[in-house]
SEVEX-897366 format. One record per residue (C-alpha): z, x negated, y negated; residue in one letter; residue number from 1. Coordinates in steps of 0.5 Angstrom, whole numbers, always signed. Layout:
BEGIN
<r><w>Z</w><u>X</u><v>Y</v><residu>a</residu><num>NUM</num></r>
...
REM end
This chain:
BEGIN
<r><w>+10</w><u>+7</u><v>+28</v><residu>x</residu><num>1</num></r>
<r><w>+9</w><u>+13</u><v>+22</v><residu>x</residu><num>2</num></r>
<r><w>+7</w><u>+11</u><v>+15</v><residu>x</residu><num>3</num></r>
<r><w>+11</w><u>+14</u><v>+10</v><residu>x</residu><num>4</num></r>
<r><w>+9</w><u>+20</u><v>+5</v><residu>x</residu><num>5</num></r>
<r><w>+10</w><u>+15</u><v>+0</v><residu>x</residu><num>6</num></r>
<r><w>+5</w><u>+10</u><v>+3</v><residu>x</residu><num>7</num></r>
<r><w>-1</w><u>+15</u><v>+3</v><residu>x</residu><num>8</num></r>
<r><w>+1</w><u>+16</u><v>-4</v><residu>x</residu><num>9</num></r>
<r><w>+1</w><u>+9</u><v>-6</v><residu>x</residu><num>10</num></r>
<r><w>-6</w><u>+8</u><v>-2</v><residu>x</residu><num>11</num></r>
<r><w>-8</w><u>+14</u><v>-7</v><residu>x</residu><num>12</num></r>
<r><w>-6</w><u>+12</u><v>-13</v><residu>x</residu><num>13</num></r>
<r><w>-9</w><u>+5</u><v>-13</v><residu>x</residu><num>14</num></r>
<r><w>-16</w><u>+7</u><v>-10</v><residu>x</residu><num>15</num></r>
<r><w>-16</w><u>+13</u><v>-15</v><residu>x</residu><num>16</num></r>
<r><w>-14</w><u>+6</u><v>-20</v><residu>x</residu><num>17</num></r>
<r><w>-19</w><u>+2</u><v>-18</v><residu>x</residu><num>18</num></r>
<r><w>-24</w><u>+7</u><v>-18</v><residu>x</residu><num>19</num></r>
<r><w>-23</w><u>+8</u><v>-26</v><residu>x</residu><num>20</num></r>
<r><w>-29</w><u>+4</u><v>-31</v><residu>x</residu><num>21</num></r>
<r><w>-27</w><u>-1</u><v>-36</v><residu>x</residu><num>22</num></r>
<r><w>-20</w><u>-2</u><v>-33</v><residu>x</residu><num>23</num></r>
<r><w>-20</w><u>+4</u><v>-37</v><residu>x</residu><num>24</num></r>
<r><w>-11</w><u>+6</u><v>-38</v><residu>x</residu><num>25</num></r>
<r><w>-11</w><u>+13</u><v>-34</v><residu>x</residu><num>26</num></r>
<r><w>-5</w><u>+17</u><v>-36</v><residu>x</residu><num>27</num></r>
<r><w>+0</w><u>+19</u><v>-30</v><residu>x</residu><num>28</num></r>
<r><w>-1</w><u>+26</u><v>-31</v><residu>x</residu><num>29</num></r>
<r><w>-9</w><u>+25</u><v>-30</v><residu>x</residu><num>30</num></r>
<r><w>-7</w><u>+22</u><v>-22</v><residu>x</residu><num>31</num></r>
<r><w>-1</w><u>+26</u><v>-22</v><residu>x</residu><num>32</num></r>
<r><w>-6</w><u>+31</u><v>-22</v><residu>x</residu><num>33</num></r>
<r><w>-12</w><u>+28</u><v>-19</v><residu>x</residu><num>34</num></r>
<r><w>-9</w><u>+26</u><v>-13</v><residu>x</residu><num>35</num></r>
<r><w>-3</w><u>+32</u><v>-12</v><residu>x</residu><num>36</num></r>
<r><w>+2</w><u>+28</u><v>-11</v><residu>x</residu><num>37</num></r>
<r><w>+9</w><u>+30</u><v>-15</v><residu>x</residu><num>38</num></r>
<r><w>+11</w><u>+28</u><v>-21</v><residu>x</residu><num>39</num></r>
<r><w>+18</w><u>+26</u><v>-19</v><residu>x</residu><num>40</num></r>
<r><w>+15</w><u>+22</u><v>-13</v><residu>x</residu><num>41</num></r>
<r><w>+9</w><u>+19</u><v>-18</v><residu>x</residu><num>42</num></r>
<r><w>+14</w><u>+15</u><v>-21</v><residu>x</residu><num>43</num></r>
<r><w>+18</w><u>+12</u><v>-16</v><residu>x</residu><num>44</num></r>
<r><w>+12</w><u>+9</u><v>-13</v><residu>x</residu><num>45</num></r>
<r><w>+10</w><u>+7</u><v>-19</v><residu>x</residu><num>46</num></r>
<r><w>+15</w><u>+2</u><v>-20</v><residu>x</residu><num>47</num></r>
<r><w>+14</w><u>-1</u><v>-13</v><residu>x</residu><num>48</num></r>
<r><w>+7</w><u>-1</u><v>-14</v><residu>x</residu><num>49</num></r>
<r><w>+9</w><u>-5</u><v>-21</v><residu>x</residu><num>50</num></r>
<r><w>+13</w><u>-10</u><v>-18</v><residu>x</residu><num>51</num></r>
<r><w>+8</w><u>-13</u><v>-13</v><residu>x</residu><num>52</num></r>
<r><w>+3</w><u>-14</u><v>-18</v><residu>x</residu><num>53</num></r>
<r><w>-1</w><u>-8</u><v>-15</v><residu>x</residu><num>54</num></r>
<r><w>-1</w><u>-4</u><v>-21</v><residu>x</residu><num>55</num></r>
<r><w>+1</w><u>-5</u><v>-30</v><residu>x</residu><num>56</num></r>
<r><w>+4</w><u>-1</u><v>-34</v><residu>x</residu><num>57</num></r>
<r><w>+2</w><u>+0</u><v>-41</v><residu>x</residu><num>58</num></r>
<r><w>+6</w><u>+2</u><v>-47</v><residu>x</residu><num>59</num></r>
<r><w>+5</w><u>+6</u><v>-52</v><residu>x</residu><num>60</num></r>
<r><w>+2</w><u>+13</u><v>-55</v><residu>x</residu><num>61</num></r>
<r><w>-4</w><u>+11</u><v>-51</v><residu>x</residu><num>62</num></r>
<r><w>+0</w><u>+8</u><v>-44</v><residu>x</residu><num>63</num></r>
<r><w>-1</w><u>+10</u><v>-37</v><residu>x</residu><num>64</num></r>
<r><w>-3</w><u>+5</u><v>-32</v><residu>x</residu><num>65</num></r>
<r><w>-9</w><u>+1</u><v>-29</v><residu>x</residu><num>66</num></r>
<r><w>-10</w><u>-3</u><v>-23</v><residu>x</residu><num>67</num></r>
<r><w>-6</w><u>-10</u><v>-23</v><residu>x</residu><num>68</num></r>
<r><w>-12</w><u>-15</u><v>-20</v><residu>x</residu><num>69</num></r>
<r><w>-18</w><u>-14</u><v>-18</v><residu>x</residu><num>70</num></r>
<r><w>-20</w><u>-9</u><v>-12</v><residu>x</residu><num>71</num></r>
<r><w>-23</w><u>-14</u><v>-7</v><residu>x</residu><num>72</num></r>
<r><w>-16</w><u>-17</u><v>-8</v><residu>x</residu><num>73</num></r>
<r><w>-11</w><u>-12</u><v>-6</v><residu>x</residu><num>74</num></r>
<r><w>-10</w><u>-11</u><v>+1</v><residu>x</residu><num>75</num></r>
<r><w>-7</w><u>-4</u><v>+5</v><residu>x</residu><num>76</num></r>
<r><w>-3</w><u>-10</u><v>+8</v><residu>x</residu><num>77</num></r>
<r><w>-1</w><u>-11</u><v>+0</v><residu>x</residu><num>78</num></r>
<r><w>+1</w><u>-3</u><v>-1</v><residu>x</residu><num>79</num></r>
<r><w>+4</w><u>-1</u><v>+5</v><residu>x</residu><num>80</num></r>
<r><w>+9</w><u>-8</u><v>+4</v><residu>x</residu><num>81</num></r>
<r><w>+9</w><u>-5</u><v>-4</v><residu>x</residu><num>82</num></r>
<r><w>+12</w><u>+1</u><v>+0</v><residu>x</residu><num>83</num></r>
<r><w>+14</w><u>+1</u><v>+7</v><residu>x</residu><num>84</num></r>
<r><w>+17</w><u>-7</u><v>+6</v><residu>x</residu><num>85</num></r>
<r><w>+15</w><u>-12</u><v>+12</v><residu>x</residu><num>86</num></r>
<r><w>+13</w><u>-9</u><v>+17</v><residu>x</residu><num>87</num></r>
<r><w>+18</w><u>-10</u><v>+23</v><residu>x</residu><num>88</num></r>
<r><w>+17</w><u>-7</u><v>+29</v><residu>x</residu><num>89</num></r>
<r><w>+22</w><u>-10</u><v>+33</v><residu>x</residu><num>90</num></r>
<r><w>+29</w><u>-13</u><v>+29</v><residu>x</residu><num>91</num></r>
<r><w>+28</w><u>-20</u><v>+34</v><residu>x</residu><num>92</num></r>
<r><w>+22</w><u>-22</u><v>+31</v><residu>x</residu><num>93</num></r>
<r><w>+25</w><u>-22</u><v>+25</v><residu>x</residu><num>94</num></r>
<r><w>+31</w><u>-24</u><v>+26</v><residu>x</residu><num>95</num></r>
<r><w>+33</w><u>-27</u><v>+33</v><residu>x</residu><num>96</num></r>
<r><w>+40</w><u>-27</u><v>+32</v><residu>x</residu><num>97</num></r>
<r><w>+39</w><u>-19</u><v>+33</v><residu>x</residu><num>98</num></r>
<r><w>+36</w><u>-20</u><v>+40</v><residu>x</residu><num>99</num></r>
<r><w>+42</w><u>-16</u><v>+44</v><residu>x</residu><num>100</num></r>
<r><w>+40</w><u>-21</u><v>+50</v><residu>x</residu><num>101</num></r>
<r><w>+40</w><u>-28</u><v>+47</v><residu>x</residu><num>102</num></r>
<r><w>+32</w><u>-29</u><v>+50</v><residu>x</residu><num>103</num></r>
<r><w>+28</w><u>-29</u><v>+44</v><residu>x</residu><num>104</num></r>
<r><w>+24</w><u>-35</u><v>+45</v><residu>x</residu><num>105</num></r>
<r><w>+22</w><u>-33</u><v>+52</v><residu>x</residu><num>106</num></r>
<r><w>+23</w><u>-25</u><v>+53</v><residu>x</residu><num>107</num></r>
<r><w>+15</w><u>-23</u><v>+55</v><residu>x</residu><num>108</num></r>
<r><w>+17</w><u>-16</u><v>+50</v><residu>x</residu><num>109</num></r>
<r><w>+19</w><u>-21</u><v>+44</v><residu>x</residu><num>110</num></r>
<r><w>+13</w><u>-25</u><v>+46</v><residu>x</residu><num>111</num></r>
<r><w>+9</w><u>-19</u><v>+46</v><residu>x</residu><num>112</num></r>
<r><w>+11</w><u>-15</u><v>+40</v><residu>x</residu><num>113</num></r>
<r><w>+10</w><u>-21</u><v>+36</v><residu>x</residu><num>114</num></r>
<r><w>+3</w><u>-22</u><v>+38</v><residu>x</residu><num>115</num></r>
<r><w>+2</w><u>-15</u><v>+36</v><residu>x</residu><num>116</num></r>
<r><w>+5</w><u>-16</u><v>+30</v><residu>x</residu><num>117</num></r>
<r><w>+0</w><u>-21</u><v>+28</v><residu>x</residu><num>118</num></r>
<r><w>-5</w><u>-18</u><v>+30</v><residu>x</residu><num>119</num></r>
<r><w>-4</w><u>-11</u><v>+26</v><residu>x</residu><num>120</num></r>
<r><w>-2</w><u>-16</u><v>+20</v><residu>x</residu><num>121</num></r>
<r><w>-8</w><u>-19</u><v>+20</v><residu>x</residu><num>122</num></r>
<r><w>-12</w><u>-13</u><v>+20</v><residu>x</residu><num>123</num></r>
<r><w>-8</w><u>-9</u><v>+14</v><residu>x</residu><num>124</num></r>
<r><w>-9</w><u>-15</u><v>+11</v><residu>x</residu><num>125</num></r>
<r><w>-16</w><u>-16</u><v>+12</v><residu>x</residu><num>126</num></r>
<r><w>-19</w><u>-9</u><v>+8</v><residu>x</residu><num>127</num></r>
<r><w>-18</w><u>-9</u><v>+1</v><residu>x</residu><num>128</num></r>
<r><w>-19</w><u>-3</u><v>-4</v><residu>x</residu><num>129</num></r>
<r><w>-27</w><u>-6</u><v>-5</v><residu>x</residu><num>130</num></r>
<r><w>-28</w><u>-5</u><v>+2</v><residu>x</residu><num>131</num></r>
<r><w>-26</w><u>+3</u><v>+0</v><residu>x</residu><num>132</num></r>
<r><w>-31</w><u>+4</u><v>-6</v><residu>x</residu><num>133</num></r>
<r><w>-36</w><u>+0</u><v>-2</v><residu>x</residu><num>134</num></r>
<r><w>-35</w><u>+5</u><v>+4</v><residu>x</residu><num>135</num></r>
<r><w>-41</w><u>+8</u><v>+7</v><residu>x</residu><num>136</num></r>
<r><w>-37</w><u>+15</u><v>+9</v><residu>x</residu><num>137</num></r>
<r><w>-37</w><u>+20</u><v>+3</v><residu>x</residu><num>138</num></r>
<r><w>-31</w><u>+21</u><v>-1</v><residu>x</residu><num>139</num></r>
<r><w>-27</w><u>+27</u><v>-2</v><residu>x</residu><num>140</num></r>
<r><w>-26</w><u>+27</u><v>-9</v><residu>x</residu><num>141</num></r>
<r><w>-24</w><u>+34</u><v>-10</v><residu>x</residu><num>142</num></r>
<r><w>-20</w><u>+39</u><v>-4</v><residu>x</residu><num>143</num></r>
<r><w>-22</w><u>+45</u><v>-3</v><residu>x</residu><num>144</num></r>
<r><w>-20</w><u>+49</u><v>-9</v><residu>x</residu><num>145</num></r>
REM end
């Protein structure tokens, strides 16, 4: 399993909102800037980020975008779902219909790959972005010019 480029961005832009004061609006070329991402990518991932609640949207001379809820209440499992949607790892466990040998209630593998499902959803879900900031590992803010 592979998250995609999208997701890292994601993971950027909200940890970069949620390290912002005062819920202060911060202008897309700030974090377009701040955290190297292109600009055509910014926007898509915004609207995903938008959507599950995770970031807000400001309109007007001064808009921009601040973070959606409070950071101990976003999850990586919150982003990486906002960007990658539900994490799968075998169509059976989501759809038993799909099982090409009709075993889905008793198949060791089904059974197997749901409980590390779980397990990694559980996981994703139990570090927010409060657990970020809080970090005791120092944090890069600016590459290497």
């Amino acid at each position: 399993m592979v998250l995609n480029q999208a997701t890292d961005y994601a993971l950027r832009i909200s940890l970069f909102l949620a390290k912002q004061e005062n819920d202060s609006v911060i202008q897309a070329n700030s974090i377009q800037y701040e955290e190297r991402i292109p600009k055509r990518f910014l926007f898509k991932i915004m609207r995903s980020l938008i959507k599950a609640g995770i970031v807000k949207s400001v309109r007007g001379k001064n808009g921009g975008f601040i973070l959606g809820r409070n950071p101990e209440d976003i999850s990586l499992y919150n982003i990486v779902e906002a960007i990658e949607g539900t994490l799968i790892l075998n169509h059976c466990l989501i759809d038993p219909s799909r099982c090409n040998k009709d075993a889905t209630g008793y198949c060791v593998v089904h059974l197997e790959l749901a409980k590390l499902r779980e397990g990694l959803i559980h996981k994703f879900q139990s570090v927010n972005l409060k657990m970020f900031l809080e970090s005791k590992h120092p944090v890069v803010d600016k590459l290497p010019s």
